[in-house]
C-alpha atoms as an extended CHARMM CRD file, in Angstrom:
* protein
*
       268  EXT
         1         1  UNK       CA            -11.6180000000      -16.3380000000      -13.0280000000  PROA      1               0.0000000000
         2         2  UNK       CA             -9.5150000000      -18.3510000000      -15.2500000000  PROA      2               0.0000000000
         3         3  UNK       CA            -12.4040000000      -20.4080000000      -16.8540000000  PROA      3               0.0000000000
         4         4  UNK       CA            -14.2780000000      -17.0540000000      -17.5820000000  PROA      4               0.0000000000
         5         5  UNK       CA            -11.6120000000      -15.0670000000      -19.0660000000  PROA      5               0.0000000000
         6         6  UNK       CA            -10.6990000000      -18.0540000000      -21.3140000000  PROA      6               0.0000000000
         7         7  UNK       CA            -14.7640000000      -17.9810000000      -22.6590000000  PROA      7               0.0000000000
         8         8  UNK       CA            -14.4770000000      -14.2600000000      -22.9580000000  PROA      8               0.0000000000
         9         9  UNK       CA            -11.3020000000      -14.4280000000      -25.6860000000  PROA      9               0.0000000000
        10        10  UNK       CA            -12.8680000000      -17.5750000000      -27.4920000000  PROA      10              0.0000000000
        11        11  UNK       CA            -15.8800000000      -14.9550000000      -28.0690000000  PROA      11              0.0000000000
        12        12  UNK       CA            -13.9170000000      -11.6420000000      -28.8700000000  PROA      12              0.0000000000
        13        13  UNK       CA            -11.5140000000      -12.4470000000      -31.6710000000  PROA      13              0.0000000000
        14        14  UNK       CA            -12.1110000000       -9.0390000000      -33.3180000000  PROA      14              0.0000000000
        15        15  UNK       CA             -8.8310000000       -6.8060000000      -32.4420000000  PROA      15              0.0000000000
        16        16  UNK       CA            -11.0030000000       -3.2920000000      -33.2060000000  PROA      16              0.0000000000
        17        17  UNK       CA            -13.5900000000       -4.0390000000      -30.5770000000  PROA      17              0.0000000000
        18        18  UNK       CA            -12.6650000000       -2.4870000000      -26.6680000000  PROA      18              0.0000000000
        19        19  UNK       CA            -13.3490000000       -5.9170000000      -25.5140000000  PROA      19              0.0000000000
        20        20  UNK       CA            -10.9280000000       -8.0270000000      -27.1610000000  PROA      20              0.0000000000
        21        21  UNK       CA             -8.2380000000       -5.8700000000      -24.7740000000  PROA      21              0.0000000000
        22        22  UNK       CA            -10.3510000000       -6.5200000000      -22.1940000000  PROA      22              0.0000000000
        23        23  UNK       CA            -10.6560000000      -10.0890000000      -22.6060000000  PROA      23              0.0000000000
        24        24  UNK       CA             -7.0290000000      -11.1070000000      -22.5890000000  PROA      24              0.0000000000
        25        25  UNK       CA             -6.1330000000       -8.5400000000      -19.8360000000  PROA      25              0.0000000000
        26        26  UNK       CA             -8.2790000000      -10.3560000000      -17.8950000000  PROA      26              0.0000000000
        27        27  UNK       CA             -7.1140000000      -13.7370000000      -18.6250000000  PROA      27              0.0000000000
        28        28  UNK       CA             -3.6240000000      -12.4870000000      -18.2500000000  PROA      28              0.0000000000
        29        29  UNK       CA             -4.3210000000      -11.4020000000      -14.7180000000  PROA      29              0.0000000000
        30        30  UNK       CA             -5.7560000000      -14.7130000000      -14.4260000000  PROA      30              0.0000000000
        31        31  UNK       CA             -2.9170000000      -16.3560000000      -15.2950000000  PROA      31              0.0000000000
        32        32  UNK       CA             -0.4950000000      -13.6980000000      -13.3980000000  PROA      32              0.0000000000
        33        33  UNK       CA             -2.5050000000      -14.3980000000      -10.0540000000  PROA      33              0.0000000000
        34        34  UNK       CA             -2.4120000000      -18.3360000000      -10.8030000000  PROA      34              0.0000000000
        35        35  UNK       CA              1.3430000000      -18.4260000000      -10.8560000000  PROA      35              0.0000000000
        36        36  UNK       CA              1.5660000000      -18.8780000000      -14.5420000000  PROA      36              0.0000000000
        37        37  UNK       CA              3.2430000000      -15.9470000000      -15.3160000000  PROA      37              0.0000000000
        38        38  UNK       CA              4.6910000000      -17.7660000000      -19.3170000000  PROA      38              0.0000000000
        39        39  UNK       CA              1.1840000000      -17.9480000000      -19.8890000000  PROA      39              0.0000000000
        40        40  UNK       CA              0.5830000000      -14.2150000000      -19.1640000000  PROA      40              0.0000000000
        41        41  UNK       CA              2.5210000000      -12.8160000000      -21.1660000000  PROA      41              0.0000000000
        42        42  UNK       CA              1.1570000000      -13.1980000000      -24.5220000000  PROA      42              0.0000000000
        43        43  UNK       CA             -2.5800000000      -12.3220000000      -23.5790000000  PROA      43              0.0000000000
        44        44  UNK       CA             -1.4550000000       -8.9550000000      -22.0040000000  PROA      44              0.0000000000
        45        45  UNK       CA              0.8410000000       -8.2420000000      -24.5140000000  PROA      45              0.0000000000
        46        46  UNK       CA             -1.9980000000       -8.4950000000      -26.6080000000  PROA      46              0.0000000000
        47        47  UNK       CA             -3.9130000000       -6.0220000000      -24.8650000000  PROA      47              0.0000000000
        48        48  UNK       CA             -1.3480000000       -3.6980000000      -24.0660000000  PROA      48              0.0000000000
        49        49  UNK       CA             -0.6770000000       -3.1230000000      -27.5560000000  PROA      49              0.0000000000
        50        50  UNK       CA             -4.3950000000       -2.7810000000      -28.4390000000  PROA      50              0.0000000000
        51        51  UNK       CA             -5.4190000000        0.6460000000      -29.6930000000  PROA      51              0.0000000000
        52        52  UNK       CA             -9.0680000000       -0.0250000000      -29.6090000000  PROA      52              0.0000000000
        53        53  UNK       CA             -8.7120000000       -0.8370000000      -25.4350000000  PROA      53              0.0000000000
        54        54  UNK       CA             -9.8620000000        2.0350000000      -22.9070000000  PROA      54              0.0000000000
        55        55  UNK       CA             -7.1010000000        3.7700000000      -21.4920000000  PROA      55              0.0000000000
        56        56  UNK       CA             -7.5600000000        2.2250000000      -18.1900000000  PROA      56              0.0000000000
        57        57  UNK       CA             -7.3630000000       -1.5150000000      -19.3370000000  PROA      57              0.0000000000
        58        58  UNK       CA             -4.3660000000       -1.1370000000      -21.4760000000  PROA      58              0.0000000000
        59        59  UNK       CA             -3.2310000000        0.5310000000      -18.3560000000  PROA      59              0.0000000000
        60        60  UNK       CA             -4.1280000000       -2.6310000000      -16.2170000000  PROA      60              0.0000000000
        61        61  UNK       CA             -2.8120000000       -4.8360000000      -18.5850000000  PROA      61              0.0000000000
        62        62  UNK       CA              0.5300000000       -3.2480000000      -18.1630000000  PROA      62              0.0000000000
        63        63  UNK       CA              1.1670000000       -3.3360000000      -14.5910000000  PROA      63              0.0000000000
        64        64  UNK       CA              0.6430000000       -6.6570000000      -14.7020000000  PROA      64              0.0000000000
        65        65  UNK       CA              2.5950000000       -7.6700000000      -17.7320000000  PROA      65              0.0000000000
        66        66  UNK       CA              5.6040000000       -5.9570000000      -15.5410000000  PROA      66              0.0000000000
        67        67  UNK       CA              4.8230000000       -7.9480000000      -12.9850000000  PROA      67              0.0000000000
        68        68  UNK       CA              4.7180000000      -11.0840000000      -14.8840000000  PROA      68              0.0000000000
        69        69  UNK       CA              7.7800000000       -9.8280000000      -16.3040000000  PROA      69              0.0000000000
        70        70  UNK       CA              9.5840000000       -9.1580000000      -12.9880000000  PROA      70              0.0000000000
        71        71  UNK       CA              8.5750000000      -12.5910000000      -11.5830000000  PROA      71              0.0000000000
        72        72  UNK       CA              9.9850000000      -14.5100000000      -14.4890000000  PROA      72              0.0000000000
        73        73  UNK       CA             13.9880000000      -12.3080000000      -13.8110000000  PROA      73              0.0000000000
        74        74  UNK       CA             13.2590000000      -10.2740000000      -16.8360000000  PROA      74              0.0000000000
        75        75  UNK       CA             14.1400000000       -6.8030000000      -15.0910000000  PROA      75              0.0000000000
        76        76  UNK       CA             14.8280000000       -4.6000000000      -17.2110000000  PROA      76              0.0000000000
        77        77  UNK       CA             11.5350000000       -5.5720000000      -19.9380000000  PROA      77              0.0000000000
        78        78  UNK       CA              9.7330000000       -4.9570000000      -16.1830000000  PROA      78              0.0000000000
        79        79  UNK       CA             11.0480000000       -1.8690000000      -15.5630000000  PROA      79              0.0000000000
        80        80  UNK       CA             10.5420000000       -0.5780000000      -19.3780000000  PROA      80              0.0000000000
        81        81  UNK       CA              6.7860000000       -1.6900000000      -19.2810000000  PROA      81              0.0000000000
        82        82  UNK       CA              6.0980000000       -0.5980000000      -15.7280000000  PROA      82              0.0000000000
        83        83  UNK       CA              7.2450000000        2.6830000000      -16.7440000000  PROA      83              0.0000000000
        84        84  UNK       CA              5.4650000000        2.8290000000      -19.8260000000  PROA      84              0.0000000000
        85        85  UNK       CA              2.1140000000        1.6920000000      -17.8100000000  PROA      85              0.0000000000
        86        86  UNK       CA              3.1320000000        4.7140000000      -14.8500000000  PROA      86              0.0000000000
        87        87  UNK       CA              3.1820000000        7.1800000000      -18.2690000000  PROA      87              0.0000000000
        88        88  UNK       CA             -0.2580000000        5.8280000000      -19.2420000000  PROA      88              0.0000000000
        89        89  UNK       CA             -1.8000000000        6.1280000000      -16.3980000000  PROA      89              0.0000000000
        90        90  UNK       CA             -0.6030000000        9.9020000000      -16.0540000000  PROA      90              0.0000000000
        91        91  UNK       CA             -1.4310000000       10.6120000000      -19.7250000000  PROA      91              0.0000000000
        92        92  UNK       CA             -5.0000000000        9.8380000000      -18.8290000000  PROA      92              0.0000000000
        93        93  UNK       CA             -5.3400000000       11.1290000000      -15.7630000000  PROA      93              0.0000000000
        94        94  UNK       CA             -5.4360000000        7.7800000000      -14.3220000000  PROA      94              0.0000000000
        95        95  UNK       CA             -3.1570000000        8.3260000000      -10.9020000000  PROA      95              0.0000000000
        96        96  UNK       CA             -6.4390000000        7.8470000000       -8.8500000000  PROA      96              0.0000000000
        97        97  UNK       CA             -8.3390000000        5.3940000000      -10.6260000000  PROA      97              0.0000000000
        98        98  UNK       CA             -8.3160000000        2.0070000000       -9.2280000000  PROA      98              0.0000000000
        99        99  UNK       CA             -6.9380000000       -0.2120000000      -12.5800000000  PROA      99              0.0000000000
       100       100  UNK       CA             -3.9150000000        2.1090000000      -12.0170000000  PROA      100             0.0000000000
       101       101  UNK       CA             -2.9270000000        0.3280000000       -8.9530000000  PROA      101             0.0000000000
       102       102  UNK       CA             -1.1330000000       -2.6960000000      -10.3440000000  PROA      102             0.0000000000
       103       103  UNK       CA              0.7900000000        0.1640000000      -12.5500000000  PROA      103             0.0000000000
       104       104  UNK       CA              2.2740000000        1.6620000000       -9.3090000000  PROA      104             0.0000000000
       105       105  UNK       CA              2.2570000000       -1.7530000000       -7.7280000000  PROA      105             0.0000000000
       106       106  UNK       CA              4.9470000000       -2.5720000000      -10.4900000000  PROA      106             0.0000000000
       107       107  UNK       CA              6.6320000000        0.5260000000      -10.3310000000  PROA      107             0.0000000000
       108       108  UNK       CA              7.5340000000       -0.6570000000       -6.3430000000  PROA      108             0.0000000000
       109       109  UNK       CA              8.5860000000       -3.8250000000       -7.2660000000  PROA      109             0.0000000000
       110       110  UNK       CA             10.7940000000       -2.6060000000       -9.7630000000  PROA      110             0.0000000000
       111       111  UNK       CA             12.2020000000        0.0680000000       -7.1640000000  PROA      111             0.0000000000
       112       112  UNK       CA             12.9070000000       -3.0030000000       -4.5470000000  PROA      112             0.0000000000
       113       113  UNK       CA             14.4790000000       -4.7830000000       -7.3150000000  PROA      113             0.0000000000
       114       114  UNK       CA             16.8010000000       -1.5250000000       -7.3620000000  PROA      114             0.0000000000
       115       115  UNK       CA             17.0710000000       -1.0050000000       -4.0100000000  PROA      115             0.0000000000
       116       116  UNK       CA             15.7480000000        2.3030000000       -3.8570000000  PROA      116             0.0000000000
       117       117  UNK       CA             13.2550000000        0.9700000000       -0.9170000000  PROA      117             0.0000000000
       118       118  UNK       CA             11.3630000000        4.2090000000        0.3090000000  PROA      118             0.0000000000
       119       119  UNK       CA             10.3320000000        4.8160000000       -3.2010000000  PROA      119             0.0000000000
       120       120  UNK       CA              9.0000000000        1.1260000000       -3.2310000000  PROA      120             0.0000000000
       121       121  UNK       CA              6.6190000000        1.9820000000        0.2110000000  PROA      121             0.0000000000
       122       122  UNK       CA              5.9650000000        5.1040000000       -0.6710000000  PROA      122             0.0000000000
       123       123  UNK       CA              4.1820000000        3.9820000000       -4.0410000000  PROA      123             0.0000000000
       124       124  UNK       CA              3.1110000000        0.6210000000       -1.9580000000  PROA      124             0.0000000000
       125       125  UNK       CA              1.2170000000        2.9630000000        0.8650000000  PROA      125             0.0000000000
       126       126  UNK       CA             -0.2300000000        5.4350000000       -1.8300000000  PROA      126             0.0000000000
       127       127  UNK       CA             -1.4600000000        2.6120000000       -3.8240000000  PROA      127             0.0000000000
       128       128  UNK       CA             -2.9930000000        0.5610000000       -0.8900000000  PROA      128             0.0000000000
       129       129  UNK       CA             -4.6260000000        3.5890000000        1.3000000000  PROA      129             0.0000000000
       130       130  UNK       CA             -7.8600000000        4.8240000000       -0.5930000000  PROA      130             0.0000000000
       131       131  UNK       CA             -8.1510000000        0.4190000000       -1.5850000000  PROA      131             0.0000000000
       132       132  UNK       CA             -8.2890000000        0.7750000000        2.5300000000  PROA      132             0.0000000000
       133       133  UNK       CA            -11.3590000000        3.2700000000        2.2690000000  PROA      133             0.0000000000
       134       134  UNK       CA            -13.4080000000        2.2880000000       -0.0880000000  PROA      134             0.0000000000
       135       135  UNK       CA            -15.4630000000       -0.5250000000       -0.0800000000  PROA      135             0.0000000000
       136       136  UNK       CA            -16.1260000000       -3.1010000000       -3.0220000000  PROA      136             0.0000000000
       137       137  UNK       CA            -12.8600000000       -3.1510000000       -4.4930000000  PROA      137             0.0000000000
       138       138  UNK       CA            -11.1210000000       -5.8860000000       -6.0600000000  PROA      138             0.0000000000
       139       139  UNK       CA             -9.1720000000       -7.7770000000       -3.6410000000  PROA      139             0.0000000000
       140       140  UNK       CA             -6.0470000000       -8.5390000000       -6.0890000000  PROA      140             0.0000000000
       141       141  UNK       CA             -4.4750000000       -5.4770000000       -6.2290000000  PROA      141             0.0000000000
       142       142  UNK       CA             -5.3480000000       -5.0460000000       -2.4140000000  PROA      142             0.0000000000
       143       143  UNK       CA             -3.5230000000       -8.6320000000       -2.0230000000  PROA      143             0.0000000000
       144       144  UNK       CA             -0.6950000000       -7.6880000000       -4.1080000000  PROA      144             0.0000000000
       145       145  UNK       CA              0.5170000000       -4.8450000000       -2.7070000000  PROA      145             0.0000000000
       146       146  UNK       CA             -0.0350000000       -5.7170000000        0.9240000000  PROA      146             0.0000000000
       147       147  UNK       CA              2.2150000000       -8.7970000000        0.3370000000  PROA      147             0.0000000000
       148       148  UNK       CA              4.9550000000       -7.2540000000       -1.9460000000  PROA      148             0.0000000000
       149       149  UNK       CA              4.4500000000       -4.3870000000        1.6220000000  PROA      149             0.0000000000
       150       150  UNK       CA              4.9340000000       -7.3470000000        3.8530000000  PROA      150             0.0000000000
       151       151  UNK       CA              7.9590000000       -8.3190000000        2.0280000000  PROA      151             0.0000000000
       152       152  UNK       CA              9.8950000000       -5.3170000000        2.1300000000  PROA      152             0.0000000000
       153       153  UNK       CA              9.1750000000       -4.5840000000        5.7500000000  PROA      153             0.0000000000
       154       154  UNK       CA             10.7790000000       -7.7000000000        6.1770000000  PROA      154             0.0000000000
       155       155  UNK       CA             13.8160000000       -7.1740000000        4.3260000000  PROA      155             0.0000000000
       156       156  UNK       CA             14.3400000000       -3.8560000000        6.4270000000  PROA      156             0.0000000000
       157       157  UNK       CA             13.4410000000       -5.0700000000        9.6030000000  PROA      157             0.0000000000
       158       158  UNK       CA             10.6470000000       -2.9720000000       10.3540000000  PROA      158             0.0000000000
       159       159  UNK       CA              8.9920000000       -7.0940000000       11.1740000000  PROA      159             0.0000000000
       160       160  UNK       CA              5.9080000000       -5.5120000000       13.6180000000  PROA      160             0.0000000000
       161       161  UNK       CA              4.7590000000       -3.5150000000       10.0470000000  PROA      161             0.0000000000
       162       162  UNK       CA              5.3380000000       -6.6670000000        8.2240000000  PROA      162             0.0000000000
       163       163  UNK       CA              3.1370000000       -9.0900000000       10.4390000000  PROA      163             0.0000000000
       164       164  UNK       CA             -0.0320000000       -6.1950000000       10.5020000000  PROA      164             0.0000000000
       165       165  UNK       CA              0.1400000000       -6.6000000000        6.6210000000  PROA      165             0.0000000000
       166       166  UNK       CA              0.4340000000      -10.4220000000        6.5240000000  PROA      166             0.0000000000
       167       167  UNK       CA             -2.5240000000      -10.4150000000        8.8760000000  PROA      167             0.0000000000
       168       168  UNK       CA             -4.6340000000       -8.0710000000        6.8630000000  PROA      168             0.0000000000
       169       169  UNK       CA             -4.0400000000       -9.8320000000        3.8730000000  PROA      169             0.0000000000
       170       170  UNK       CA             -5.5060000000      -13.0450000000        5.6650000000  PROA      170             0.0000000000
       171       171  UNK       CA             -8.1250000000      -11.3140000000        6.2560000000  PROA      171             0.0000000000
       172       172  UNK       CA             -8.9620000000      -10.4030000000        2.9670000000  PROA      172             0.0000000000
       173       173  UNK       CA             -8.0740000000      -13.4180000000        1.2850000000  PROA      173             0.0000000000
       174       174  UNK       CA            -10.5170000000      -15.4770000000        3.8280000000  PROA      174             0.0000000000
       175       175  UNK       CA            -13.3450000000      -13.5390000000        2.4970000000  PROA      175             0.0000000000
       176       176  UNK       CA            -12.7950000000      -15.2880000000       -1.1440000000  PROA      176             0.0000000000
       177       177  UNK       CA            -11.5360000000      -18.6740000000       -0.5610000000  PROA      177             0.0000000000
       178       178  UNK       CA             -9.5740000000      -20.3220000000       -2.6380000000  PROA      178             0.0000000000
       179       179  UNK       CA             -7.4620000000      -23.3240000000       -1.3550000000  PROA      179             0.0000000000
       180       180  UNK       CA             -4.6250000000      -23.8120000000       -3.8660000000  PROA      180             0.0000000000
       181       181  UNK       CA             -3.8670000000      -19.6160000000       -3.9460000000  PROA      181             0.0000000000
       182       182  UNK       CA             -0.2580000000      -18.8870000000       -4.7470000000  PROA      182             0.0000000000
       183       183  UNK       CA             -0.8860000000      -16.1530000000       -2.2630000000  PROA      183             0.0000000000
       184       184  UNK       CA             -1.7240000000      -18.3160000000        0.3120000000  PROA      184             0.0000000000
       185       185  UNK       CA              1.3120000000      -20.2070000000        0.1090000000  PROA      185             0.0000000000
       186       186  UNK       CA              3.0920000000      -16.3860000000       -0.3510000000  PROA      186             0.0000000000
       187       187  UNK       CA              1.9780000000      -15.9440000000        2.9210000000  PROA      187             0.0000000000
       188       188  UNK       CA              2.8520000000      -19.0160000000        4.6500000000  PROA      188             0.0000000000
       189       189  UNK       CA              6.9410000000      -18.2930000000        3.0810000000  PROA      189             0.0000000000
       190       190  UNK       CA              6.3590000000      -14.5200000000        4.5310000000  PROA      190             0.0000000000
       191       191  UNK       CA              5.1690000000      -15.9540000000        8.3390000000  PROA      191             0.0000000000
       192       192  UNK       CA              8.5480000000      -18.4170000000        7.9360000000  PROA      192             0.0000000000
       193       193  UNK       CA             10.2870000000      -15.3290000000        7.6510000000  PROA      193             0.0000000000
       194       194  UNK       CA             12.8220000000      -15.3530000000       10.8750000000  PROA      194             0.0000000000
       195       195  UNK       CA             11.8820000000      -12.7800000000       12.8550000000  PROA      195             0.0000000000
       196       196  UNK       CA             14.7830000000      -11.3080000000       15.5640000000  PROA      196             0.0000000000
       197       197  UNK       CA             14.0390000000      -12.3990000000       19.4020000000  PROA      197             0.0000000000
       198       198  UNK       CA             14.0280000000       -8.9410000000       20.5250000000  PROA      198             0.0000000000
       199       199  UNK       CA             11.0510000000       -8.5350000000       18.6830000000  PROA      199             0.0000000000
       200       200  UNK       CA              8.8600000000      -10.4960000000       21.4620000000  PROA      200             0.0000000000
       201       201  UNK       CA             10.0750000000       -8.3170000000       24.2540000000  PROA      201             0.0000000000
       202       202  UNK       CA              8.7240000000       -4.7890000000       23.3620000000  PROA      202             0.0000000000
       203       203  UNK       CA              6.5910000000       -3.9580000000       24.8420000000  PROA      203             0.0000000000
       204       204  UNK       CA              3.8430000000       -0.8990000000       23.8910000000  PROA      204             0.0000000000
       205       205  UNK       CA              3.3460000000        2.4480000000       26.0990000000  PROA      205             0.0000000000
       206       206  UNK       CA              0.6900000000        1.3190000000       28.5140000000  PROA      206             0.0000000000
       207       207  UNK       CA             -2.9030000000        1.9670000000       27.6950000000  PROA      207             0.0000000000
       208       208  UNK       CA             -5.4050000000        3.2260000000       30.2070000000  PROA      208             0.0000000000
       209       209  UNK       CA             -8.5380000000        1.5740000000       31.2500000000  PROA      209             0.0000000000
       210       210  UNK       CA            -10.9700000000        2.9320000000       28.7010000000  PROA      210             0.0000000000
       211       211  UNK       CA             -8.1860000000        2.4490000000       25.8440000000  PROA      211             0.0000000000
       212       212  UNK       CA             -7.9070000000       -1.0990000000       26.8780000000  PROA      212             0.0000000000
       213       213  UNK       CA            -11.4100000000       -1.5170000000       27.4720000000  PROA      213             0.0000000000
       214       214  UNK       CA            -11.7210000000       -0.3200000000       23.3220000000  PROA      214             0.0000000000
       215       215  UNK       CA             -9.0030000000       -2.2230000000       22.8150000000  PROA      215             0.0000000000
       216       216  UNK       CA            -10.8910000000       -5.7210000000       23.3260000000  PROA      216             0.0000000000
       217       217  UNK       CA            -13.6730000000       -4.4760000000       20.7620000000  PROA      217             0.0000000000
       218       218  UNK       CA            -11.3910000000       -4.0310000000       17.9630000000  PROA      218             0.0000000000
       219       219  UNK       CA            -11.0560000000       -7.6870000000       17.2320000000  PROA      219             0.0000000000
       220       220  UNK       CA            -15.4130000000       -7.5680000000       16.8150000000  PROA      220             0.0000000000
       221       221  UNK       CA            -16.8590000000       -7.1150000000       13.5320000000  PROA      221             0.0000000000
       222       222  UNK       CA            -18.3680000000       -4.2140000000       14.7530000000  PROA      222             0.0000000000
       223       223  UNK       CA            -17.7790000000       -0.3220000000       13.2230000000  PROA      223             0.0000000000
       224       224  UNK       CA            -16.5340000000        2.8170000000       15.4340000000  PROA      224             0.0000000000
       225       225  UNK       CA            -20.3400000000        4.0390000000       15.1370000000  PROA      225             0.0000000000
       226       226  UNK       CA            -21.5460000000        0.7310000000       16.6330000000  PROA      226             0.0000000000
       227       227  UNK       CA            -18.8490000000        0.5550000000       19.3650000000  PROA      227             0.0000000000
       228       228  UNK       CA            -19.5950000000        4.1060000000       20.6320000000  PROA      228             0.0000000000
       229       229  UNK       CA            -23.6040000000        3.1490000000       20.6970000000  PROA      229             0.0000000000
       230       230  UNK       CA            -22.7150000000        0.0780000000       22.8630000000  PROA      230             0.0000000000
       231       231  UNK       CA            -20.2840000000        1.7770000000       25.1430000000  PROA      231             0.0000000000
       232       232  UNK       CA            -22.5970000000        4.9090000000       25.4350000000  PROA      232             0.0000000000
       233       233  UNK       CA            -20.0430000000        7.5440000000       24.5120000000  PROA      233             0.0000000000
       234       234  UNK       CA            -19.5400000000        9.9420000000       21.6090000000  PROA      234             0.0000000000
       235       235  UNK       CA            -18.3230000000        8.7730000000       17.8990000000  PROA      235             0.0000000000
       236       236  UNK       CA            -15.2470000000       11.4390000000       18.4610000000  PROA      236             0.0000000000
       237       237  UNK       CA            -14.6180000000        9.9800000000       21.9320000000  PROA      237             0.0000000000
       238       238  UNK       CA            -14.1600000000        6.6670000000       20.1400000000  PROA      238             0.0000000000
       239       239  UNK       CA            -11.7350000000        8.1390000000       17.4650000000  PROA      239             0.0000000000
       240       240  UNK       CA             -9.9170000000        9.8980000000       20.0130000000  PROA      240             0.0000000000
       241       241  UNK       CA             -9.3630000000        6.4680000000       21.8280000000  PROA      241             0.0000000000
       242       242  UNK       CA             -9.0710000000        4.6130000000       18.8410000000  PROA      242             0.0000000000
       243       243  UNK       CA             -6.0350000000        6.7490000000       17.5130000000  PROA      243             0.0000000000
       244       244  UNK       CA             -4.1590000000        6.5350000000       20.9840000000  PROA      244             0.0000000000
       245       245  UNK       CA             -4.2170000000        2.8450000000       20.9320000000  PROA      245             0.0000000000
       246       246  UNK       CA             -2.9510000000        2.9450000000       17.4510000000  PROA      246             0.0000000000
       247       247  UNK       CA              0.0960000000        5.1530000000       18.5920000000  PROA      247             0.0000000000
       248       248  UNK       CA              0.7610000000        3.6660000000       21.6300000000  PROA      248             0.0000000000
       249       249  UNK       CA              0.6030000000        0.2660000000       19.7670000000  PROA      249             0.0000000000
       250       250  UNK       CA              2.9480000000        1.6430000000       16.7440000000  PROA      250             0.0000000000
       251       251  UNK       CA             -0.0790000000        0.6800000000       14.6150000000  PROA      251             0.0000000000
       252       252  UNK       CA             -1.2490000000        2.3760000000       11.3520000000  PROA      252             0.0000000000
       253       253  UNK       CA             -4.6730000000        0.7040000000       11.5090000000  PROA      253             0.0000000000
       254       254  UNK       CA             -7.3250000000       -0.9800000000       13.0230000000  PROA      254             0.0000000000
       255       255  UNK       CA             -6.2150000000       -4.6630000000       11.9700000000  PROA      255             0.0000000000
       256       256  UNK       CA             -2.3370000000       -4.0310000000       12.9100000000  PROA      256             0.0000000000
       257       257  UNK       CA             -3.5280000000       -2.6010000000       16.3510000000  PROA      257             0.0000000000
       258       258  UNK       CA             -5.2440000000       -5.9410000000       16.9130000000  PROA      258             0.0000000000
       259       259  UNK       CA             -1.9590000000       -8.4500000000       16.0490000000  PROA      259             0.0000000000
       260       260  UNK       CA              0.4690000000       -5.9190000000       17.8760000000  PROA      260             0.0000000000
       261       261  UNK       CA             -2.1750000000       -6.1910000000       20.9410000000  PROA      261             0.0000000000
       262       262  UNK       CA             -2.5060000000      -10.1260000000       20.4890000000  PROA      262             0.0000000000
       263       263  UNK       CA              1.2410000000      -10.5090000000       20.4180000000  PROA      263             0.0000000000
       264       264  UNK       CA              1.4880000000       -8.6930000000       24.0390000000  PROA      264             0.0000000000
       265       265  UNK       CA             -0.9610000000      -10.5840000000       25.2120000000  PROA      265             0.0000000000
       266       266  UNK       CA             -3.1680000000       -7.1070000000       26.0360000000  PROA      266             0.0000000000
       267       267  UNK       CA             -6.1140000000       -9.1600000000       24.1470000000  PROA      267             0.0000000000
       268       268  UNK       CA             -7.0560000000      -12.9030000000       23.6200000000  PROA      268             0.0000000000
């Protein structure tokens, strides 16, 4: 990503043309992602500050300039330009659009920062929910939010929350490899995290035999369609199975069920 986004501003050095915003905000998230957050500053200052960029990149560009901000203790430059990227995105009727993420994304950070800690999940769970739905989508803002998610759970002791969105960020991250990832190491501090040793001891509301029966297909990379063709039964029968398990677990989704249900030792 790096290597490309470095060709792409050695060929755009015209600062009328859309893609010269483009460029840098992309070499800038590079950068951001790498770990290098010095070096993103300049390249999505660049394109933040770009009149010729499309709403949405300048937009993109700004979350992540607070971020880069944020990570290297200047606060109060983060919380200037993730506001300024929040009024952006709502000038242009942005709130929905996926390069708007990282602007909310920055907005939480800055609200943990604060302390103001259901404002930071409720802008971390609106950002990451329709990323959840929709197939396709870039896994960095996915990655960024369910780890910044993780995080916070942790530092209120909801830990069972926490581990479902360490897990699912795994996940995710498994399906692009890349060895030397700041976010796998992220991760690694975030399972370190000391978790109390009540935790180990709860145990869930007990499922009954067709829940638990369900309940050892999760884990198969197999879709709520395909399990209710091999088990015979109706697609709503399925849902209706699939959302007890998730209550009785304490589990918002299909991933978290499968680590709470792991941890009990309900599944291998």
């Amino acid at each position: 990503m790096t290597e490309a986004a470095h060709t792409a501003v050695e060929q755009e050095t015209d600062p009328t043309s859309p893609w010269y915003a483009m460029a840098r905000t992309a070499l800038g998230c590079a950068h951001y992602l790498g770990d290098k957050s010095h070096a993103a500053l300049e390249p999505l200052r660049c394109a933040t500050g770009s009149q010729a960029a499309a709403p949405m990149v300048r937009t993109l560009a700004a979350g992540v300039l607070a971020l880069a901000q944020h990570h290297l203790g200047q606060h109060e430059k983060a919380a200037a330009t993730a506001a300024a990227a929040g009024e952006l995105a709502e000038h242009f009727g942005l709130q929905q659009a996926p390069q708007a993420n990282m602007a909310y994304i920055a907005q939480a950070v800055v609200a943990i920062h604060r302390g103001e800690h259901d404002r930071a999940q409720t802008l971390l769970e609106m950002t990451l929910a329709p990323r959840r739905r929709t197939p396709g989508m870039s896994p960095w803002p996915t990655l960024c939010g369910l780890t910044q998610l993780a995080e916070l759970y942790l530092n209120t002791g909801d830990h069972l929350s926490a581990t479902a969105c360490i897990t699912e960020a795994r996940a995710l991250i498994d399906e692009f490899p890349d060895p030397h990832s700041p976010l796998l190491e992220l991760l690694d501090r975030l399972d370190r995290y000391p978790r109390p040793a009540q935790q180990a001891t709860r145990q869930p509301t007990t499922l009954t035999a067709q829940e638990h029966a369900l309940l050892r297909l999760l884990p198969a990379p197999m879709t709520l369609p395909q399990i209710a063709a091999h088990r015979h039964v109706s697609l709503n029968t399925i849902k209706t199975q699939t959302r007890a398990i998730y209550r009785k677990l304490g589990a918002a989704h299909r991933t978290a069920a499968v680590t709470t249900a792991r941890r009990h030792g309900l599944i291998p």
